[in-house]
C-alpha positions in Angstrom: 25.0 115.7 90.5 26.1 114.2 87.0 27.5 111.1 87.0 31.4 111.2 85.7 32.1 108.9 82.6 35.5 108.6 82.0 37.0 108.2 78.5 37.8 104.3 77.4 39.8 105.1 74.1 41.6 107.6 72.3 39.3 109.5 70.4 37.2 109.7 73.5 40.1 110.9 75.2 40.7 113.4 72.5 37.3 114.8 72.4 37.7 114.6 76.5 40.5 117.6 76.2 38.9 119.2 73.6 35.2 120.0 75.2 37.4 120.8 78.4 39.4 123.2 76.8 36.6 124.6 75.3 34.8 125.2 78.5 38.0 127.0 80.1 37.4 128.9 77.4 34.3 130.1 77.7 34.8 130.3 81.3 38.2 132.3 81.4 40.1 133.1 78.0 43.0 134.3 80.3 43.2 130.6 81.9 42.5 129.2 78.7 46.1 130.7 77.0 47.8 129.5 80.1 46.7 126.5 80.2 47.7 125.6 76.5 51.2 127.4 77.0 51.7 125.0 80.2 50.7 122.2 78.0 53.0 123.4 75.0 56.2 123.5 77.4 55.4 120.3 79.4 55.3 118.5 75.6 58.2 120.2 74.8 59.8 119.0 78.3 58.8 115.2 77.3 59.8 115.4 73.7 63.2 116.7 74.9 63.9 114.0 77.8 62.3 111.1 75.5 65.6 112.1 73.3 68.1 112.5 75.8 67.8 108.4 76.7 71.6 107.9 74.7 73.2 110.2 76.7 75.3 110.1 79.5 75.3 113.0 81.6 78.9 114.1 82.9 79.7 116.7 85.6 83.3 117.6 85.8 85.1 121.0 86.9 88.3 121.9 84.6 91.0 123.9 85.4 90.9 128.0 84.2 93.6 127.4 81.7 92.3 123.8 80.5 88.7 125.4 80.1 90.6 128.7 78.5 92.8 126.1 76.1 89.0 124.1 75.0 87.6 127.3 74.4 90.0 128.5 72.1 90.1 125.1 70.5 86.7 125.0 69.8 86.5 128.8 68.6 89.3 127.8 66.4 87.8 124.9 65.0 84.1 126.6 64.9 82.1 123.9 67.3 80.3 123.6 70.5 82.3 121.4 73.3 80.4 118.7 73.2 80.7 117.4 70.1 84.6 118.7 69.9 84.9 116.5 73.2 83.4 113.6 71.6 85.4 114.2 68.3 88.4 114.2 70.9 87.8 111.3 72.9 86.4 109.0 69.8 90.0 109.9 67.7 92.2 108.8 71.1 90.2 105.7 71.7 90.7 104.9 67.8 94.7 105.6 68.3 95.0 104.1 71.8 92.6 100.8 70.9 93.0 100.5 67.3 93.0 96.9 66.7 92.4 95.7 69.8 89.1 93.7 70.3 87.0 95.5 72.7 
């Protein structure tokens, strides 16, 4: 049985993937696609979470005609609710807190 020599760097590393994805390859081209569309999405998957660190997540129910009243604000106004709640929020902390030290 060959003995198993693990990568010490990153270009080792690299060429690690590579020759393995080569052999899946050869092996399976079927496996081979999946395996790089499961690699794709899990990238995607870190990529997104790495640039969700600055925000805050916030669950919250609303009432029929409050989430009626947001909707037509924000289809009147031609955004998403997010940032139309921020935009909210930021313009009564300014009014409420202006020159107050916080």
């Amino acid at each position: 049985m060959p003995a198993l020599i693990a990568p010490t760097n990153t270009k080792e590393q690299y060429y690690s993937v590579v020759n393995f994805l080569d052999a899946l390859y050869i092996k399976s081209k079927d496996t081979h696609d999946l395996m790089l569309i499961k690699i794709k999405k899990m990238w995607a998957q870190k990529v997104y979470r790495k640039n969700q660190h600055e925000y805050q997540y916030l669950n919250f129910k609303l009432k029929k005609e409050l989430a009626d009243m947001l909707e037509a604000l924000t289809f009147n106004d031609k955004m998403e609710n997010k940032p139309y709640i921020e935009q909210l929020i930021k313009a009564e902390y300014q009014r409420k807190f202006q020159g107050q030290k916080t």
